[in-house]
N, C-alpha and C positions, 0 to 999 in steps of 0.2 A: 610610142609614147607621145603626149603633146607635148606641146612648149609650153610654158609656166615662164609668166614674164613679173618678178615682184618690180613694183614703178615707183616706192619708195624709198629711202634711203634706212636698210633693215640695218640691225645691232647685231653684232655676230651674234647672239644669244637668240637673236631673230630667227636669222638665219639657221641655227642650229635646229630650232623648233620647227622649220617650216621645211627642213631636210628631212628631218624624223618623220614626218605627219606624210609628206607629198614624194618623198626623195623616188620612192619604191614604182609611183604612179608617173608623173611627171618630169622633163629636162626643166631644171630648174636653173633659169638665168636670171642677174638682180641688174639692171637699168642703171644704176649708180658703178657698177664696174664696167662699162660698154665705153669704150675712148670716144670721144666726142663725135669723131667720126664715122663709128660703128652704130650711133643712139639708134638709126634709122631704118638702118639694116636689122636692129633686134627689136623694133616695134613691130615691123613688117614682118617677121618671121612668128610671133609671140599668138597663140592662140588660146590662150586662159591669160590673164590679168589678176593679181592681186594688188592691189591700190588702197592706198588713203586718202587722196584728195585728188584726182587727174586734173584739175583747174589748174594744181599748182607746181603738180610733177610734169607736167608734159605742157610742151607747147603747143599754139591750135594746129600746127603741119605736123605736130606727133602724133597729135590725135585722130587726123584724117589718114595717119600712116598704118592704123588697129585695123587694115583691109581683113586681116585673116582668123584675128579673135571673133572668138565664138561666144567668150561669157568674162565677166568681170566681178570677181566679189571685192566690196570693200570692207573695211575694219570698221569704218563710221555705221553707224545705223539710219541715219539720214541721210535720202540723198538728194534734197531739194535743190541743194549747190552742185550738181552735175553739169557740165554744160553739153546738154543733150546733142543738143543742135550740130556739137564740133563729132560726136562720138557714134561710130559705121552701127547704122540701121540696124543693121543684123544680129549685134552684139547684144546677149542675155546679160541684165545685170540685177545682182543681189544685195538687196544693202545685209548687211551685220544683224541681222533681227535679234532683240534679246541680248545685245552684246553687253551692254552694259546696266540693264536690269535689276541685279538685284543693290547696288550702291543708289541707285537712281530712284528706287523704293525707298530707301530710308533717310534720303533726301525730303521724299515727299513726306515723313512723317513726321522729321525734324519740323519744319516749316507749319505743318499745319499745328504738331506739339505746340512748338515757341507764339503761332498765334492765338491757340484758342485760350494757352495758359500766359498770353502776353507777359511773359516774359521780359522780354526789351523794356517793355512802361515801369513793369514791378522795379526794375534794377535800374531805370533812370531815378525812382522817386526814391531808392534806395540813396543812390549817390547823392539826390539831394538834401539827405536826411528825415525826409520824410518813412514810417517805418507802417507802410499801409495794408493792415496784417483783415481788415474789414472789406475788402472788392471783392468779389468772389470771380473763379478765373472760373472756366468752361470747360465742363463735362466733355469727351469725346463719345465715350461710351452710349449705343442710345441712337447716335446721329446717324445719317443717310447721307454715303459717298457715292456721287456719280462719277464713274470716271469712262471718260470720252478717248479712247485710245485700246481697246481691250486685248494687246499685244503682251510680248513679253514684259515689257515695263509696267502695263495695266495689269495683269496677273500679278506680278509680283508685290507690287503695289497693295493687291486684294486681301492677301495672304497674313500681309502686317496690319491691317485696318481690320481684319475680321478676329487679330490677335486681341485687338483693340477693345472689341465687342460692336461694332459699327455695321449698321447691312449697308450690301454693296450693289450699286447696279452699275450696268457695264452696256456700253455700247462699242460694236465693232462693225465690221463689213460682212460677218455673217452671223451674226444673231445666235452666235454658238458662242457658252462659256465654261465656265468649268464648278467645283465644289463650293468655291469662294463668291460665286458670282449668285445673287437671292433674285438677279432679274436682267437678262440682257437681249437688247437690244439694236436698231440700226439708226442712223442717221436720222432717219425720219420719226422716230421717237423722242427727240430731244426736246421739244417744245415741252412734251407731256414728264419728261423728266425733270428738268429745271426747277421746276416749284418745287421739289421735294428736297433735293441737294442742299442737304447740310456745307456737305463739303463736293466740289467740284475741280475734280483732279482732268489736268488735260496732260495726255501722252499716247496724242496719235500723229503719224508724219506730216508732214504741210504739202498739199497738193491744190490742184485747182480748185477743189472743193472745198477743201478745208480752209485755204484762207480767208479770212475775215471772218471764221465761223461764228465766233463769239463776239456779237458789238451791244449795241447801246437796247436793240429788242430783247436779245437773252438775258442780260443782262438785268433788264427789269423784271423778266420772270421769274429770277431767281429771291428767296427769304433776302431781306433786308440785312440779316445778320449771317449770311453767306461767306463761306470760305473760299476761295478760289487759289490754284497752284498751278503753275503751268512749267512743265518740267520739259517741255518738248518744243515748240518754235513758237517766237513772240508774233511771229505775222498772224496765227491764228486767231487772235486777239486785236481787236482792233484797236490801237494804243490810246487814241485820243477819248472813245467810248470810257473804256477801261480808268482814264484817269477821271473824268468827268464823274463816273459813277462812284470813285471811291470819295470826291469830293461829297458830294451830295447824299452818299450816305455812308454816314462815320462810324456806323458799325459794322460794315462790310470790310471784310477783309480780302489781303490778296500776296499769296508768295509768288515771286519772280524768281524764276532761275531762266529762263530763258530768254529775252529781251530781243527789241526790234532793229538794234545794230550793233553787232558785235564785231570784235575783233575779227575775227579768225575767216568769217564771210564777207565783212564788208569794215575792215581796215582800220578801225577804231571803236570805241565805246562812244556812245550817245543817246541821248533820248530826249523827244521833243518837246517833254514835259514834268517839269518836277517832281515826276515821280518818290525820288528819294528825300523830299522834305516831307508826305506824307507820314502821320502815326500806323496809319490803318495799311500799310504795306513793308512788306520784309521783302528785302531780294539777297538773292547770291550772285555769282559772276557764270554763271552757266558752269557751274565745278559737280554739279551733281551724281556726275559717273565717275570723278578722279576722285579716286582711294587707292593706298598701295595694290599694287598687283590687279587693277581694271585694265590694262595694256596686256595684261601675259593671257588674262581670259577673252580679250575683246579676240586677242587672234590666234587663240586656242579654235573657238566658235568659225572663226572666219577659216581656217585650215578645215575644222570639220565639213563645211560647207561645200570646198572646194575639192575635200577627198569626198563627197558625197557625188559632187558633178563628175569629175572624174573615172569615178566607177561607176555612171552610169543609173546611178538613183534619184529618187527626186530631192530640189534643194529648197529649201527653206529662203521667204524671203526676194524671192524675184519680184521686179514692180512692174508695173503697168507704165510706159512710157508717157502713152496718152493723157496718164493724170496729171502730168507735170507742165506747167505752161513753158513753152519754147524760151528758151535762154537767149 
């Protein structure tokens, strides 16, 4: 049997579930019960990892201590916040593909719903007494969604927008989609995609490539009366472009869920630019996977992953190191 090292602080309910799924496969030790003086001796002995955030559960000589692990899945689906650099060469790791997908879908359609039927305006001019029953709000139906990320989130995504009546085109890493998908594509077709996108949903991971994918060129490619939703990482969006562009054209719209510094990676909320006194922009707080019971599926998935590696079948979700710039 391997060793199975959980490196977060699990909930006995946690714990019960990751008994059930791995017990039979796996010695399963939890890093939160190891006396301070043992942490070292059970990194070093641990050769599967399950993890939430290793930046924050482990220190960097705990991290250089993972001599002997082979693979690491996380619960998170992102793993841009990895600190590669600290974590042994050898070690395969998985982010949570699809973990929180289908909440994260109806995230995106809330957002693009509340902007094309501007919502927020109607119900300001409501409170002002104003009872402006003559604007006409905006068809979805009809429109052309591009969405740049064609993963579980981008499928899922597809599936509510094609409920919608909406064609979808799809750009991924292999130019492979599925029944929802009327056109997909790779990287290198986004130039010729942009003009058409009604709505432009981004929910693909942030790597060396992807960052700054979207600036101030794409952005001019796109209809002046464009939707734009970014459910996935604010760096891919070049922020200051991004605000410029919603400046200068006020019928351009744009949902933020994801933003350029967050709590949770970089220690507080902020942003460079007045984003939030725009009309022509909605944001949320990056909440778009937290709905009751998105924790019990995130590591439902993450267990199945890992009884998948386990037994010796292939796993869903391992990344490319090299695409990540060195931490």
């Amino acid at each position: 049997m391997r060793r199975l090292l959980v490196s977060f602080d699990a909930s006995s309910r946690d714990r019960q579930a990751i008994e059930r799924a791995l017990g039979s496969l796996a010695e399963v030790r939890y890093l939160a019960d190891a006396p301070s003086e043992d942490r070292m001796g059970a990194l070093r002995s641990a050769q599967v990892l399950l993890s939430w955030n290793p930046a924050r559960e482990l220190e960097a000589e705990e991290m250089a201590a993972l001599g002997n692990a082979e693979f690491m899945e996380l619960l998170s689906a992102g793993v841009d916040h990895l600190p590669f650099g600290s974590l042994p060469s050898r070690m395969d790791i998985a982010g949570n593909v699809g973990g929180y997908a289908e909440p994260m879908a109806e995230h995106v359609m809330a957002l693009l719903l509340a902007l094309a039927k501007d919502l927020r305006g109607g119900h300001r001019k409501l409170a002002a007494g104003d009872f402006d029953q003559k604007s006409a709000n905006r068809r979805v139906a009809g429109l052309t969604a591009v969405i740049v990320g064609y993963g579980g989130i981008g499928r899922a995504t597809a599936r509510l927008l094609k409920a919608f009546g909406m064609r979808v085109e799809a750009i991924n890493r292999s130019a492979e989609g599925d029944e929802c998908a009327d056109r997909v594509g790779t990287l290198r077709d986004l130039d010729e995609m942009l003009p058409r996108a009604d709505v432009l949903v981004i929910a693909l991971p942030l790597t060396s490539e992807t960052r700054s994918l979207i600036g101030s060129r794409e952005l001019e490619l796109m209809k002046p009366d464009a939707i734009l939703i970014n459910v996935a990482r604010g760096d891919i969006v070049v922020e200051r472009d991004l605000y410029e562009h919603l400046q200068s054209h006020p019928r351009f719209l744009a949902g933020i869920d994801a933003w350029w510094k967050e709590p949770i990676r970089h220690g507080s909320f902020s942003v460079d630019y007045p984003f939030l006194e725009l009309d022509n922009l909605l944001g949320s707080p990056h909440n778009s996977g937290i709905v009751p019971g998105a924790m019990d599926e995130a590591l439902r998935m993450a267990l199945e992953s890992l009884r998948r590696f386990l037994s010796g079948e292939p796993v869903r979700g391992l990344i490319r190191r090299e695409e990540y710039s060195p931490d």
